[in-house]
N, CA, C and O atoms as a GROMACS GRO file, in nm:
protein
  604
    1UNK      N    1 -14.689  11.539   4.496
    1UNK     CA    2 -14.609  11.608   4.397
    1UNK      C    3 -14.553  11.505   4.298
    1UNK      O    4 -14.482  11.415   4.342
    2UNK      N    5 -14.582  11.514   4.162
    2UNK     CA    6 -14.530  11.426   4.080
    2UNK      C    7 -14.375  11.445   4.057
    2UNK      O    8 -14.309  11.547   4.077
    3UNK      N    9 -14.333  11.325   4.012
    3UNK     CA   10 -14.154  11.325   4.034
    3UNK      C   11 -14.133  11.284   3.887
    3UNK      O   12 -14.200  11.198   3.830
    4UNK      N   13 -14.029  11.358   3.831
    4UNK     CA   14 -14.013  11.331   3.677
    4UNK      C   15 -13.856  11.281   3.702
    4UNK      O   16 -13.781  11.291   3.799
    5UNK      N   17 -13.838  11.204   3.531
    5UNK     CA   18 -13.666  11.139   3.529
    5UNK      C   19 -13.614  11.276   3.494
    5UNK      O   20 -13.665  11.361   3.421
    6UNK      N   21 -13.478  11.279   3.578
    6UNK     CA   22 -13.405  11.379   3.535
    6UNK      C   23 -13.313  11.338   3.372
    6UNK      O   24 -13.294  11.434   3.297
    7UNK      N   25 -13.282  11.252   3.344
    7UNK     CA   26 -13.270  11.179   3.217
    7UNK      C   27 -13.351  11.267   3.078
    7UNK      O   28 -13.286  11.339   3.003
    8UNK      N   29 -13.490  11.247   3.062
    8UNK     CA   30 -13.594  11.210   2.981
    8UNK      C   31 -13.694  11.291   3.028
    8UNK      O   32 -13.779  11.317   2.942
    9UNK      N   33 -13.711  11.335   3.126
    9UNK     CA   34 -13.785  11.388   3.160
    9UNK      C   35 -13.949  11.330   3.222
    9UNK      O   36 -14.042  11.386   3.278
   10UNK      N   37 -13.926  11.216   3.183
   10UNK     CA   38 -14.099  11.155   3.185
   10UNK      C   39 -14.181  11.135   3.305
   10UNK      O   40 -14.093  11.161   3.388
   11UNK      N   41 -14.236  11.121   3.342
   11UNK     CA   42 -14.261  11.086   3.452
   11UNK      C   43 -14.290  10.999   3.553
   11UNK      O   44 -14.354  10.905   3.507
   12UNK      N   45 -14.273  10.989   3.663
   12UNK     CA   46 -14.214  10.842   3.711
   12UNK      C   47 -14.362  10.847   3.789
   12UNK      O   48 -14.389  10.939   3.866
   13UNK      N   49 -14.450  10.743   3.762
   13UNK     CA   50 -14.531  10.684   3.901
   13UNK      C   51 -14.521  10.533   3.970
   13UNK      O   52 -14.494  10.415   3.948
   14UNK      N   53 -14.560  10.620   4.064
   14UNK     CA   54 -14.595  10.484   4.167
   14UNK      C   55 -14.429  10.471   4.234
   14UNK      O   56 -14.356  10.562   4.194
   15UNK      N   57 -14.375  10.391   4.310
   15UNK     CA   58 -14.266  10.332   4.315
   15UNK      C   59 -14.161  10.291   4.248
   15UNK      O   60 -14.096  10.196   4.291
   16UNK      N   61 -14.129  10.353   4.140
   16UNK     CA   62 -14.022  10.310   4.051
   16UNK      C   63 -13.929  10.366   4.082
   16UNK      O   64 -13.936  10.480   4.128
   17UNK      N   65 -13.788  10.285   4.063
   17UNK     CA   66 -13.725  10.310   4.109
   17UNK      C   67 -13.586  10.338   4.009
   17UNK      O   68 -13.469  10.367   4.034
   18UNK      N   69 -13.643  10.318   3.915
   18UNK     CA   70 -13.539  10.311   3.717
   18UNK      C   71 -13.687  10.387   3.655
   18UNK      O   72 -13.800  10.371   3.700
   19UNK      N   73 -13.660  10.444   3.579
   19UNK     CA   74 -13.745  10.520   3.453
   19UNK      C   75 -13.798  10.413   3.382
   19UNK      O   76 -13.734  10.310   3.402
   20UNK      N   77 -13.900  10.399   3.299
   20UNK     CA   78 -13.918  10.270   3.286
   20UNK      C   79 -13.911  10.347   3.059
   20UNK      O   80 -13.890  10.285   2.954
   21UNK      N   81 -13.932  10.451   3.079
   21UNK     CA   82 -13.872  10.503   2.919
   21UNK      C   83 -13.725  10.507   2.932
   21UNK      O   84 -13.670  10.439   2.846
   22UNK      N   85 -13.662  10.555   2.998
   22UNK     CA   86 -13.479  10.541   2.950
   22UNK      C   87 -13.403  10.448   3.045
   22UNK      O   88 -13.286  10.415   3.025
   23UNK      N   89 -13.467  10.412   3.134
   23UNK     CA   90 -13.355  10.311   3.235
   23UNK      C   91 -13.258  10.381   3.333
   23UNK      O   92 -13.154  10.339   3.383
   24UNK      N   93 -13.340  10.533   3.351
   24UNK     CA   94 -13.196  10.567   3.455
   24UNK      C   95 -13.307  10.555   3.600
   24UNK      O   96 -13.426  10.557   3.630
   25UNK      N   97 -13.178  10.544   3.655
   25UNK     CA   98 -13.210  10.520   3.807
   25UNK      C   99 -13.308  10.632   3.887
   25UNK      O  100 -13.223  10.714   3.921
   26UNK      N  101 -13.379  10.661   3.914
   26UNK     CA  102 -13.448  10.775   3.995
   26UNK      C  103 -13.451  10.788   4.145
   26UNK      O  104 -13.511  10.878   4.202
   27UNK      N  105 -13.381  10.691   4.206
   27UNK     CA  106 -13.350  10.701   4.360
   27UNK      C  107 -13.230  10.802   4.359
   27UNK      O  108 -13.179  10.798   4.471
   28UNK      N  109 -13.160  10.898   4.273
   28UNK     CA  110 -13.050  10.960   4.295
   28UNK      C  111 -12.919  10.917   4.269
   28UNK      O  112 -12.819  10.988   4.277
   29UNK      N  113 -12.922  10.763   4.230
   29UNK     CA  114 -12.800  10.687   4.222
   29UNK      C  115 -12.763  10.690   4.102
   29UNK      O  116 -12.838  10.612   4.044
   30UNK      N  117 -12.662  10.754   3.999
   30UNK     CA  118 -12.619  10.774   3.894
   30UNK      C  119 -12.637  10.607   3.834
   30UNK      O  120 -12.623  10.500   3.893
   31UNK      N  121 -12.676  10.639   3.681
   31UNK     CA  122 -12.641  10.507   3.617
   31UNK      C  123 -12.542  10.558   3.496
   31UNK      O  124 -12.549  10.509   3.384
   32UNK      N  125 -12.456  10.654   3.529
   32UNK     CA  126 -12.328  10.659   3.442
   32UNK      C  127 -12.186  10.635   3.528
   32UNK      O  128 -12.212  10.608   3.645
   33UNK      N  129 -12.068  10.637   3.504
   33UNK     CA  130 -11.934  10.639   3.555
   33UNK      C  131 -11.944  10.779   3.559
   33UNK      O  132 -12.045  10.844   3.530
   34UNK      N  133 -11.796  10.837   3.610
   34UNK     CA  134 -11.728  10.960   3.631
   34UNK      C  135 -11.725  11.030   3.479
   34UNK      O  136 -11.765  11.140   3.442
   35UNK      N  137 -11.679  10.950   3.425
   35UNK     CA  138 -11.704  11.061   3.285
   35UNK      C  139 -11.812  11.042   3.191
   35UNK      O  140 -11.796  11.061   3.070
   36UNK      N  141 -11.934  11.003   3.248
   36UNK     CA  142 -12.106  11.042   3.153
   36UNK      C  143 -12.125  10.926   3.068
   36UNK      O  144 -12.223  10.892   3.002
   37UNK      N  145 -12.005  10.869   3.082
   37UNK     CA  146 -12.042  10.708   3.006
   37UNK      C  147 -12.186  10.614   3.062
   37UNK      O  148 -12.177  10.528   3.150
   38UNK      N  149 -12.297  10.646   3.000
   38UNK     CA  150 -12.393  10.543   3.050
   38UNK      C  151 -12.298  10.406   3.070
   38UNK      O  152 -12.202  10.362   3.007
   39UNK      N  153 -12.370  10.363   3.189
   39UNK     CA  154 -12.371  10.203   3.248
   39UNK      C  155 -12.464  10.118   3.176
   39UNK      O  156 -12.579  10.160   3.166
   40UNK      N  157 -12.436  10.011   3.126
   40UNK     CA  158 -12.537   9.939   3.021
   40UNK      C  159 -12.510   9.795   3.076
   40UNK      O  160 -12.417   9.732   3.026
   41UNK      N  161 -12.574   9.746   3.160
   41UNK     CA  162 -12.562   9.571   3.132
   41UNK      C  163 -12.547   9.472   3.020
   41UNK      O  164 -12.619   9.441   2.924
   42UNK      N  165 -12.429   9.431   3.064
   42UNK     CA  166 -12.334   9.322   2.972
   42UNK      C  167 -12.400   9.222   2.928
   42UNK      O  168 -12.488   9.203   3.012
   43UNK      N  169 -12.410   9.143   2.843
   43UNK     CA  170 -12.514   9.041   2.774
   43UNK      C  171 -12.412   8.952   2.701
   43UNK      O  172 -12.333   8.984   2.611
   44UNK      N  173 -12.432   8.830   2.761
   44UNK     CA  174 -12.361   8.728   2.720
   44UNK      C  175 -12.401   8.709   2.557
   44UNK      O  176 -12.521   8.682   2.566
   45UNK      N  177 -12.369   8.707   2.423
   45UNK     CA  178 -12.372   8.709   2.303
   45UNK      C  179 -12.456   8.562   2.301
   45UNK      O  180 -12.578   8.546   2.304
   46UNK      N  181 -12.347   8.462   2.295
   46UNK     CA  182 -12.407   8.326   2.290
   46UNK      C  183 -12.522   8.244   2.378
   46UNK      O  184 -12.587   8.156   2.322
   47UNK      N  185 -12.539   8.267   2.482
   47UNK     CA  186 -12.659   8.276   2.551
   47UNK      C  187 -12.757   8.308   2.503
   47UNK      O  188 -12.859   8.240   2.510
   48UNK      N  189 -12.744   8.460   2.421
   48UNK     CA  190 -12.889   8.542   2.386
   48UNK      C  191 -12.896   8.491   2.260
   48UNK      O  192 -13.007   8.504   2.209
   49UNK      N  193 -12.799   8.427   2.182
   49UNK     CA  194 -12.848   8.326   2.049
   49UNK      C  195 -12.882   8.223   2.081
   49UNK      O  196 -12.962   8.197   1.991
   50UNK      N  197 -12.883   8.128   2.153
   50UNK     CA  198 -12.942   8.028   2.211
   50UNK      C  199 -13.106   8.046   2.245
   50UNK      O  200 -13.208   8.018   2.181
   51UNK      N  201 -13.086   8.100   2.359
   51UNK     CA  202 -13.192   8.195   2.390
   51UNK      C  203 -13.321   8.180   2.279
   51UNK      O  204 -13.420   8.107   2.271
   52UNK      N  205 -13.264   8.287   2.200
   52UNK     CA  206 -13.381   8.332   2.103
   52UNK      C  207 -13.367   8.186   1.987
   52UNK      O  208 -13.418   8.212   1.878
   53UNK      N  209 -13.331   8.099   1.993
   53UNK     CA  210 -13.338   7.999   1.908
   53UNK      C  211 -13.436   7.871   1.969
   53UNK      O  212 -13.504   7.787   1.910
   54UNK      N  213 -13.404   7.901   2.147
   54UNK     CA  214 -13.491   7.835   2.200
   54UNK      C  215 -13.633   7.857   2.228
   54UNK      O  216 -13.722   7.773   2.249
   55UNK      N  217 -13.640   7.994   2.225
   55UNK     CA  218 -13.794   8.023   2.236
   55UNK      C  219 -13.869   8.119   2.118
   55UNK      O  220 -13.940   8.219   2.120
   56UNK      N  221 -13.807   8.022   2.002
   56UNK     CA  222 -13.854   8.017   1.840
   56UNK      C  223 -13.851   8.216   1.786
   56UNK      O  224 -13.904   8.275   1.692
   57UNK      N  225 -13.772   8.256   1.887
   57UNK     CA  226 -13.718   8.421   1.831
   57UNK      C  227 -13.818   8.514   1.952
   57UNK      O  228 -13.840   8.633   1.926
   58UNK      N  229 -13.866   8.462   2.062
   58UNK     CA  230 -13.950   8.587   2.094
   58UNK      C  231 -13.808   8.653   2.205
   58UNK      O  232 -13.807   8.768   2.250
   59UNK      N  233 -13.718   8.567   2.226
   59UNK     CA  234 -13.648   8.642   2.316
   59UNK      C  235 -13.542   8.788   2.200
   59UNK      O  236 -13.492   8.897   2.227
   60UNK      N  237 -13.555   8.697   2.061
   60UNK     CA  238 -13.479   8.749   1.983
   60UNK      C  239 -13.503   8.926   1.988
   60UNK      O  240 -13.435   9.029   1.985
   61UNK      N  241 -13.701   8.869   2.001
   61UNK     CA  242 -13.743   9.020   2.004
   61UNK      C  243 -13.725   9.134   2.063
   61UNK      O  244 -13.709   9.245   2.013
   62UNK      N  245 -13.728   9.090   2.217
   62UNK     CA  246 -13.701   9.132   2.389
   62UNK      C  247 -13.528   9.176   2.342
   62UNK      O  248 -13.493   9.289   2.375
   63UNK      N  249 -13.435   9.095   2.273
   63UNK     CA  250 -13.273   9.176   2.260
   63UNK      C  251 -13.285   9.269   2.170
   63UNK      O  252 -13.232   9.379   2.191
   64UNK      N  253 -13.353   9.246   2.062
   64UNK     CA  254 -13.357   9.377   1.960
   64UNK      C  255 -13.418   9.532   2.090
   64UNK      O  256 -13.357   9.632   2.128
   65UNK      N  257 -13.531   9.492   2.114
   65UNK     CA  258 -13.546   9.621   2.238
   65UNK      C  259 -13.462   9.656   2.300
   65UNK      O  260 -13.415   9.768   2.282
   66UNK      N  261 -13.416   9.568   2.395
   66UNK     CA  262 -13.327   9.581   2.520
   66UNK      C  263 -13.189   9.694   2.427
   66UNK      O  264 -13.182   9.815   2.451
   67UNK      N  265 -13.098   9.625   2.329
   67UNK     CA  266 -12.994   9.668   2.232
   67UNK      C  267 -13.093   9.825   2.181
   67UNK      O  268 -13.057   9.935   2.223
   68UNK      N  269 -13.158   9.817   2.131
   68UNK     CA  270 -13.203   9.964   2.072
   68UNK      C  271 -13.228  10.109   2.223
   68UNK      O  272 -13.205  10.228   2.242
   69UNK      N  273 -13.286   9.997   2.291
   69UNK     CA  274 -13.292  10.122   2.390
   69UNK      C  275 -13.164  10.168   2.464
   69UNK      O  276 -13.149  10.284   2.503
   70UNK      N  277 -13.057  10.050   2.483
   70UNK     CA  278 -12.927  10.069   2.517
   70UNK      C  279 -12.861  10.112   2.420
   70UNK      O  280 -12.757  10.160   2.466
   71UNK      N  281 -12.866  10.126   2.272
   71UNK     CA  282 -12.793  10.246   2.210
   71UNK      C  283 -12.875  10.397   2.213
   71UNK      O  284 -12.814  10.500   2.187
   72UNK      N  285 -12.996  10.397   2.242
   72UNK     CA  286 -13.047  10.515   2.274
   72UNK      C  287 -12.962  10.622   2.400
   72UNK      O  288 -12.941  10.741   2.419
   73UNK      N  289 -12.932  10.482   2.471
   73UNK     CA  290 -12.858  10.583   2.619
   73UNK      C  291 -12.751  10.602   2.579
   73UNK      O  292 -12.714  10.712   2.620
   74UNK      N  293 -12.679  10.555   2.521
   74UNK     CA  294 -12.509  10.565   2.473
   74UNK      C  295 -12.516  10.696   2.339
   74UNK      O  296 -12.433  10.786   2.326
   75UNK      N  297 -12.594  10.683   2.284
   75UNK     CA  298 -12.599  10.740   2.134
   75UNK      C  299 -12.656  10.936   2.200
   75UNK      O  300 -12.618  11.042   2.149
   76UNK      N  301 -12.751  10.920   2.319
   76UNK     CA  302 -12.778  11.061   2.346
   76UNK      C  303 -12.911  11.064   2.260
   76UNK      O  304 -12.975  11.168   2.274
   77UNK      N  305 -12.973  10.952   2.157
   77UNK     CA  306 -13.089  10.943   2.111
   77UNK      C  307 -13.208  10.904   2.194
   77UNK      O  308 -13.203  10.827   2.290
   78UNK      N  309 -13.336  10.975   2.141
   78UNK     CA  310 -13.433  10.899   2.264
   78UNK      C  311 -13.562  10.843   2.187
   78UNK      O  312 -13.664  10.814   2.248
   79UNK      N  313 -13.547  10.826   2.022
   79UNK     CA  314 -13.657  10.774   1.930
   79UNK      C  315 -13.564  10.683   1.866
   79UNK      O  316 -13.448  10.711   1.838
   80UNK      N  317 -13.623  10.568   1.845
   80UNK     CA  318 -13.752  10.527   1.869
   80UNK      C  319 -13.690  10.459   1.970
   80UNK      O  320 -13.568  10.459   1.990
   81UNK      N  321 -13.813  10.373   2.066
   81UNK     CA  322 -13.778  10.326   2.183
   81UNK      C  323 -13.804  10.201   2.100
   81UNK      O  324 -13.865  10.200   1.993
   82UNK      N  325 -13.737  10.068   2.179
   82UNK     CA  326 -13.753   9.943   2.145
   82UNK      C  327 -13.856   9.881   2.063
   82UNK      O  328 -13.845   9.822   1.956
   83UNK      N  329 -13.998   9.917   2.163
   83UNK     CA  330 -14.128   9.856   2.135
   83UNK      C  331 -14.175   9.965   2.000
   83UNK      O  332 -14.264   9.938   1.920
   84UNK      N  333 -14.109  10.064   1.998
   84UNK     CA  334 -14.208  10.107   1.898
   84UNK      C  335 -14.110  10.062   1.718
   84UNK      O  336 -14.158  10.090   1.608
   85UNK      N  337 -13.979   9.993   1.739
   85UNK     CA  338 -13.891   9.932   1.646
   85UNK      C  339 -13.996   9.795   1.621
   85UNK      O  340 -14.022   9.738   1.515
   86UNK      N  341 -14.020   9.781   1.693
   86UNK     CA  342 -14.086   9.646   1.709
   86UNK      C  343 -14.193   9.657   1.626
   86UNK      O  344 -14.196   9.577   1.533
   87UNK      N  345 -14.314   9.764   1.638
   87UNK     CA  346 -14.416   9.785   1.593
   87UNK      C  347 -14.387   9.814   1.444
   87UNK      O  348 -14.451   9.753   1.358
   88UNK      N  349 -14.310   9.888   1.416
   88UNK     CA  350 -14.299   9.933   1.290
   88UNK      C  351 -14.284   9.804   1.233
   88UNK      O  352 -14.365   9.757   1.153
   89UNK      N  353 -14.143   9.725   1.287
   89UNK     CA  354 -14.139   9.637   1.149
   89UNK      C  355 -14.249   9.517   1.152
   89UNK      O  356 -14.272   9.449   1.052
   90UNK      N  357 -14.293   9.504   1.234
   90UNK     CA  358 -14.457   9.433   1.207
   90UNK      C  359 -14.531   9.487   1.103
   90UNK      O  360 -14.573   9.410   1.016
   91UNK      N  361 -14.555   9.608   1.095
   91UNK     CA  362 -14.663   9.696   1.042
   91UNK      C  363 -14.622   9.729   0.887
   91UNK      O  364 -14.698   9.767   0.798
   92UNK      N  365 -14.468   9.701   0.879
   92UNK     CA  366 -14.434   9.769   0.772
   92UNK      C  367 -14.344   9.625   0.702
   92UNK      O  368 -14.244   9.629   0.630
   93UNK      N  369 -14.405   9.523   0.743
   93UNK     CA  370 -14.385   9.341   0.670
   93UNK      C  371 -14.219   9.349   0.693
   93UNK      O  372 -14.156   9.301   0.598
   94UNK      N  373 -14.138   9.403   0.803
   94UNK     CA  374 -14.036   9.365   0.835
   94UNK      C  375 -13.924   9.532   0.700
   94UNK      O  376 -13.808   9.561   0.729
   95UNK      N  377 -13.973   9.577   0.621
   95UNK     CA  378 -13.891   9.686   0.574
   95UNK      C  379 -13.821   9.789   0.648
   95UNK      O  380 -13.724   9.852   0.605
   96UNK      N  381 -13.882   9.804   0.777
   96UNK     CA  382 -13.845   9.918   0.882
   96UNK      C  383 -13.743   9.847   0.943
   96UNK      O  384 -13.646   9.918   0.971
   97UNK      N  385 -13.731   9.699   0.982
   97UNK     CA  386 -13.641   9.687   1.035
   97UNK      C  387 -13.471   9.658   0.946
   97UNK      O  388 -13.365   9.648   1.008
   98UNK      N  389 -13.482   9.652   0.820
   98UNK     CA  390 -13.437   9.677   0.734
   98UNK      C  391 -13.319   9.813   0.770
   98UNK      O  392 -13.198   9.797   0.787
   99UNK      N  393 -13.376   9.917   0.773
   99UNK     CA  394 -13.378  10.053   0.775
   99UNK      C  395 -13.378  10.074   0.959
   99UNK      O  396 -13.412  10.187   0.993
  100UNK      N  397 -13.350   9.994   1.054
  100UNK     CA  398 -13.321   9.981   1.161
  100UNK      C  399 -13.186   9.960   1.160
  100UNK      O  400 -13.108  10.044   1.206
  101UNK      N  401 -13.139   9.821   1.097
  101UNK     CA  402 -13.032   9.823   1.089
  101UNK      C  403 -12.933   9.903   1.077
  101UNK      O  404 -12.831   9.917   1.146
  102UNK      N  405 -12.975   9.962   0.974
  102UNK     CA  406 -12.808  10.082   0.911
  102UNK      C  407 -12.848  10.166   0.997
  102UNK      O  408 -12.746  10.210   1.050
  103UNK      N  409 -12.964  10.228   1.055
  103UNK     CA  410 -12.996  10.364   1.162
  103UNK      C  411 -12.887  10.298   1.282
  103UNK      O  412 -12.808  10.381   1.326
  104UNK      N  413 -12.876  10.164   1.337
  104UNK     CA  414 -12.805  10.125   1.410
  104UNK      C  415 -12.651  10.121   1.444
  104UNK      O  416 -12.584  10.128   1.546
  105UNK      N  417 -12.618  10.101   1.266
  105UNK     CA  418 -12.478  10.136   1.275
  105UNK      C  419 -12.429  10.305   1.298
  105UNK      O  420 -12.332  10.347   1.362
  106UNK      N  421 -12.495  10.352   1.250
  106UNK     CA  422 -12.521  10.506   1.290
  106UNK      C  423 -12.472  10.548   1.427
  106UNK      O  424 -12.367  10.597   1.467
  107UNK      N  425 -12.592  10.508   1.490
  107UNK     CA  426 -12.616  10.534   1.606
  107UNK      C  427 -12.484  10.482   1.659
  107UNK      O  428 -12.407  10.572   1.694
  108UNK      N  429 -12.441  10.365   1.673
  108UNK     CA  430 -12.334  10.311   1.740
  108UNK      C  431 -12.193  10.396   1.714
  108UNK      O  432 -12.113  10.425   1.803
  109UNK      N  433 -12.182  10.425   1.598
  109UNK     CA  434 -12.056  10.536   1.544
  109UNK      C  435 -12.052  10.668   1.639
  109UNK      O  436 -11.956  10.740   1.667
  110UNK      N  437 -12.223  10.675   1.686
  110UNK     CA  438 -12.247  10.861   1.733
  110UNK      C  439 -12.138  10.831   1.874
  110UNK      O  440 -12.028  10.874   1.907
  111UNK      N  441 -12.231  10.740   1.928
  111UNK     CA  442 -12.220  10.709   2.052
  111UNK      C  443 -12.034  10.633   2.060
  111UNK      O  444 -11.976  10.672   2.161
  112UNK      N  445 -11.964  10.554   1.985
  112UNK     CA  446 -11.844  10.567   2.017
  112UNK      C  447 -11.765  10.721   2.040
  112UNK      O  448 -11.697  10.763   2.133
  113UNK      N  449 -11.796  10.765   1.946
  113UNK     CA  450 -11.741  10.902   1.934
  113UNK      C  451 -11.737  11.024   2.075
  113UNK      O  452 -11.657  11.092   2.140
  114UNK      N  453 -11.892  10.990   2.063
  114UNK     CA  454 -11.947  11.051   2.209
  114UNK      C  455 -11.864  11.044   2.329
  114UNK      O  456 -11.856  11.139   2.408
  115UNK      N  457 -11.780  10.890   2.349
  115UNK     CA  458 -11.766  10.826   2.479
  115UNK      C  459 -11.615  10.799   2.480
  115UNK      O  460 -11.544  10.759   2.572
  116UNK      N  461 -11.580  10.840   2.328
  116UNK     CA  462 -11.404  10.784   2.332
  116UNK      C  463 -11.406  10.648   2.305
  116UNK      O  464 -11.298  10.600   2.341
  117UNK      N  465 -11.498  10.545   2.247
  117UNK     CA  466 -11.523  10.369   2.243
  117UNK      C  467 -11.500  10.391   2.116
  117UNK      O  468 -11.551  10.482   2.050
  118UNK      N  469 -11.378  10.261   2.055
  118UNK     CA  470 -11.360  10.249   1.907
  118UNK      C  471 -11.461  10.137   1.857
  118UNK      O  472 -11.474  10.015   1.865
  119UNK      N  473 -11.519  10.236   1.805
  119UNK     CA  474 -11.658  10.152   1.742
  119UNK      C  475 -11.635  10.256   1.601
  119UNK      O  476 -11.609  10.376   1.596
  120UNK      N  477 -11.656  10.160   1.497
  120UNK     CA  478 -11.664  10.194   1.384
  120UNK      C  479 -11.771  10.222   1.309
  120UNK      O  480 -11.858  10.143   1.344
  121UNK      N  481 -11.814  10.294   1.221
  121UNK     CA  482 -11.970  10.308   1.081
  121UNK      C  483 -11.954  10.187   1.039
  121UNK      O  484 -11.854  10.158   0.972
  122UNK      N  485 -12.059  10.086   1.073
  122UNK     CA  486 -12.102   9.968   1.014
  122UNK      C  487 -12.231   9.927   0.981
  122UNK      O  488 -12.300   9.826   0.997
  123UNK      N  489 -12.246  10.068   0.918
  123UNK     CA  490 -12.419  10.077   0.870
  123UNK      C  491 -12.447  10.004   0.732
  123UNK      O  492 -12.545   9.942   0.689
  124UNK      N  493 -12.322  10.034   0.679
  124UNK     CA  494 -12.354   9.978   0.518
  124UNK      C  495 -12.316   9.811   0.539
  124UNK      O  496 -12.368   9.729   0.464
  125UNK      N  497 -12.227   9.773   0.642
  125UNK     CA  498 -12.251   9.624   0.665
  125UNK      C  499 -12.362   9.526   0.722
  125UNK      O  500 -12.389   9.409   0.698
  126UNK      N  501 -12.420   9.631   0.816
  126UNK     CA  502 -12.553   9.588   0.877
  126UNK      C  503 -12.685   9.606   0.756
  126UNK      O  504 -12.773   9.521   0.742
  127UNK      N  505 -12.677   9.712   0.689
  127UNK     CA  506 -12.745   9.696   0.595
  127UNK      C  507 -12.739   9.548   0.484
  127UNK      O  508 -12.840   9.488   0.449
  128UNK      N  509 -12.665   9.529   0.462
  128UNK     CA  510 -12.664   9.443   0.356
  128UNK      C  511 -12.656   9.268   0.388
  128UNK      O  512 -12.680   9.176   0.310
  129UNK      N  513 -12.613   9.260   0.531
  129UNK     CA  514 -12.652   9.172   0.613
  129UNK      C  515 -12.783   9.105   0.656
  129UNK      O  516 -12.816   8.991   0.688
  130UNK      N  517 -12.873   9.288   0.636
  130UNK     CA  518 -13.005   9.289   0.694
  130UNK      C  519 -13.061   9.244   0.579
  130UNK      O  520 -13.141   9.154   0.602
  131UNK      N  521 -13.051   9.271   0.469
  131UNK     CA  522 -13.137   9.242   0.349
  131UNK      C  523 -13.096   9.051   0.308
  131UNK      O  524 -13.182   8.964   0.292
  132UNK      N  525 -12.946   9.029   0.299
  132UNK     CA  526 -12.935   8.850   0.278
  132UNK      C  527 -13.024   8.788   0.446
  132UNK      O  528 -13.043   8.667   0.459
  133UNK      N  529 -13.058   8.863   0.529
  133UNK     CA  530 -13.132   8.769   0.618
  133UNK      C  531 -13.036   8.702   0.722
  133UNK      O  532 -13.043   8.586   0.762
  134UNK      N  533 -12.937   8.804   0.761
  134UNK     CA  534 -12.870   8.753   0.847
  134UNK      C  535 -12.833   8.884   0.974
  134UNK      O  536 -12.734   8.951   1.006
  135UNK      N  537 -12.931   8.874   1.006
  135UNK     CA  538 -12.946   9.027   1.091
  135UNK      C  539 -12.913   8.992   1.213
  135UNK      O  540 -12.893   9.083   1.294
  136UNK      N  541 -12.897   8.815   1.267
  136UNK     CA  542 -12.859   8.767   1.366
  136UNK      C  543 -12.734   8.814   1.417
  136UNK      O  544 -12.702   8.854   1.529
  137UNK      N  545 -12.635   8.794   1.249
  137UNK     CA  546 -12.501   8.869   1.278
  137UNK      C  547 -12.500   9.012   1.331
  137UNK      O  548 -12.432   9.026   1.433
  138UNK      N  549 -12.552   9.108   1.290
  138UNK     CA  550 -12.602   9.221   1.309
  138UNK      C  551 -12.589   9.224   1.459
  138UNK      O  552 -12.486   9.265   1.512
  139UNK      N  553 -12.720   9.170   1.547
  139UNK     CA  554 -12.704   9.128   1.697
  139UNK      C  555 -12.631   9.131   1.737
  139UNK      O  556 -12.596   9.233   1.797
  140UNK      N  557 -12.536   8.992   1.732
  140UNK     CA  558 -12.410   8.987   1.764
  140UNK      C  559 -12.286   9.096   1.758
  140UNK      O  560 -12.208   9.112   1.852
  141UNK      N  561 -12.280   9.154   1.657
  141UNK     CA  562 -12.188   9.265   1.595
  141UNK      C  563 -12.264   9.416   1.706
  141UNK      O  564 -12.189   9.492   1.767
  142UNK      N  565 -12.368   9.425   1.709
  142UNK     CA  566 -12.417   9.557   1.784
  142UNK      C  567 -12.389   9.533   1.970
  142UNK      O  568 -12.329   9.614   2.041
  143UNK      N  569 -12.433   9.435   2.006
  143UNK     CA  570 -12.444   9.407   2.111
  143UNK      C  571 -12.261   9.357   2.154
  143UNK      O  572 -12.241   9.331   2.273
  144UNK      N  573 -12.155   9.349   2.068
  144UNK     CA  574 -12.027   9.327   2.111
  144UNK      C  575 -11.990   9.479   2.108
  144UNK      O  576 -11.904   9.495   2.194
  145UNK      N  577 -12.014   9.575   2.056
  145UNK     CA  578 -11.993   9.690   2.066
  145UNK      C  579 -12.066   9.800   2.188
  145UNK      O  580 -12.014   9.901   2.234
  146UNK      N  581 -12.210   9.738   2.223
  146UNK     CA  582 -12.275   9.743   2.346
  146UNK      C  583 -12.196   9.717   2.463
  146UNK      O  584 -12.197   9.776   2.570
  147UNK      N  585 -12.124   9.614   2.424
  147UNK     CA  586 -12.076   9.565   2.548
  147UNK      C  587 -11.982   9.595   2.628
  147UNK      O  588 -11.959   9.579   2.748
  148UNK      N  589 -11.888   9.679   2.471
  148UNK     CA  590 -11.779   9.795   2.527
  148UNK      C  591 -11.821   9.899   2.646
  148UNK      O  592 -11.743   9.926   2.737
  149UNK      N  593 -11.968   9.962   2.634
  149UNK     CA  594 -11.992  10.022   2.711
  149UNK      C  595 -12.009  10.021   2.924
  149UNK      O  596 -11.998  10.094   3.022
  150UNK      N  597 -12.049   9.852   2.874
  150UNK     CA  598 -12.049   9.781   3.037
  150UNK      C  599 -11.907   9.760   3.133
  150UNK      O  600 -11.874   9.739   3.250
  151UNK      N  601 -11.850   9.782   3.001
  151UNK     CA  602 -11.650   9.717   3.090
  151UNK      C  603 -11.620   9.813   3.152
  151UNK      O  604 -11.514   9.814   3.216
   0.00000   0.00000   0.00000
C-alpha cells in the first residue's frame, strides 16, 4: 500500500522517514509546535557566509534551496521548490532570481503574519539589493527572519 505525506500530499517511497518535497516528518512525529508553527532548523548566518565563500558559492546555492523551501513551510506556499529557483535563474541568465528576491520578501511577510513572528515587507529592499548585486545581504536578512521560526 503506498503511503503519501500528510503535509503535501506526495508520495513517500521506500523508507523515508521526512518527505523529501516538504520536509515533514512521516513516522507520525509532528514537525510543528502546539500552535502549527512549522519547526525549521536554525542556521548559523556567519558560518553559511563563510561556507559559501569557501566553496566558491556552491554551498551558497544548497542555502538559497534549503531558505526557499523553509519559507515554503512557514509561508503555507508549496511553488517553487528550491531546485526548481535554482533552475530558473540558470535558464533565465540569473533575472528570475532577481524576481525571487522580492517574491521572498513576500512570502516572509505571509508567513510572519500567519504565525504571529514580527517580520516585516522587505520585498522592495530585497529587490533593489538584488539588482546592486548584493543578494548576500538578502541571505542574511531572510534567513535571520527564518530563524525566528526555530526559537
Amino acid at each position: 500500500m503506498a503511503k503519501f505525506c500528510q503535509n503535501c500530499g506526495k508520495e513517500i517511497t521506500g523508507n523515508e522517514s521526512v518527505c523529501s518535497d516538504c520536509g515533514t516528518n512521516v513516522n507520525g512525529n509532528s514537525s510543528s509546535n502546539n500552535n502549527g508553527t512549522p519547526i525549521l532548523q536554525k542556521r548559523e548566518i556567519v558560518v553559511s557566509i563563510i561556507l559559501s565563500i569557501v566553496t566558491c558559492g556552491l554551498y551558497g546555492l544548497y542555502w538559497v534551496i534549503c531558505m526557499n523551501n523553509d519559507a515554503n513551510k512557514v509561508s503555507g506556499e508549496n511553488t517553487p521548490t528550491g531546485g526548481v529557483v535554482i533552475l530558473l535563474t540558470l535558464v533565465t541568465c540569473g533575472i528570475y532570481f532577481i524576481y525571487w528576491n522580492y517574491k521572498m520578501g513576500k512570502k516572509m511577510e505571509i508567513a510572519g503574519k500567519t504565525h504571529n513572528k514580527d517580520i516585516a515587507d522587505n520585498s522592495i529592499l530585497y529587490l533593489l539589493l538584488a539588482i546592486f548585486g548584493l543578494s548576500i545581504v538578502n541571505y542574511c536578512l531572510i534567513q535571520t527572519d527564518l530563524n525566528k521560526f526555530a526559537d
